[in-house]
C-alpha positions in Angstrom: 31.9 -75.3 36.9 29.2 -76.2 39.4 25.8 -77.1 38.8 23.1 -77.1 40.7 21.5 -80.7 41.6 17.7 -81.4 42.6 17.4 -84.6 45.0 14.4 -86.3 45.0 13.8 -89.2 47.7 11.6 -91.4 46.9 10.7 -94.8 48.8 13.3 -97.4 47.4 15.0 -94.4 45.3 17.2 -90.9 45.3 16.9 -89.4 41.9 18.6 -86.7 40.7 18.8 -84.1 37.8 20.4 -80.8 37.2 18.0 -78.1 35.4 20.9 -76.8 33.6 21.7 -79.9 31.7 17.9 -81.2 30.3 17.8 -84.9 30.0 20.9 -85.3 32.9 19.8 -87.6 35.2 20.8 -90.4 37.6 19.1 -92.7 40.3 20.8 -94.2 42.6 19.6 -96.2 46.2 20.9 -93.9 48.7 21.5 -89.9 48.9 25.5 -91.0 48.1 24.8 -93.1 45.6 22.8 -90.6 43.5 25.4 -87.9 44.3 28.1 -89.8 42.5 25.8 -91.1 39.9 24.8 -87.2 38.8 28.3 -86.7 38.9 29.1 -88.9 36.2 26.3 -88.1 34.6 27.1 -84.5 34.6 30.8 -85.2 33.2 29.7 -87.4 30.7 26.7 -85.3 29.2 29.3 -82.3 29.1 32.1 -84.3 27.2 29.2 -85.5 25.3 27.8 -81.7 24.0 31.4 -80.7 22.8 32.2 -84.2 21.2 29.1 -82.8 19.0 29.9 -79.7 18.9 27.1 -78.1 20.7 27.6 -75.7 23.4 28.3 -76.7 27.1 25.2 -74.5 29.5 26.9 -72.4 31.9 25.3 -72.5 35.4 22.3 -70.1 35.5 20.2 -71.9 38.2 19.6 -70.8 41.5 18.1 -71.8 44.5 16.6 -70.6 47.5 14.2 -72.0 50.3 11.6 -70.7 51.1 9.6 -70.8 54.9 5.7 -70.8 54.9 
């Protein structure tokens, strides 16, 4: 599955999240740091869901920039 990820750069921060999966979310110091964070975050909120039984969200998000 892929998932979409929101970056946010901040001034001493990257934070991350993925609309998809509520509450999954990572900060990290740099762009690559974040990346790999929400990475692990994403795995580990998904093994998470079905070690509860609760279903896993399937990828709905989508984006698309716009110019003004």
């Amino acid at each position: 599955m892929q998932y979409i990820v929101v970056f946010e750069e901040g001034q001493d921060s990257v934070g991350a999240y993925v609309p998809d999966l509520p509450g999954c979310v990572a900060v990290g110091s740099t762009r690559d740091e974040a990346k790999q964070l929400i990475r692990e975050a994403i795995e580990l909120h998904i093994e998470s869901l079905r070690e509860h039984g609760e279903a896993v969200p399937q990828p709905h998000s989508t984006v698309e920039l716009i110019a003004v």
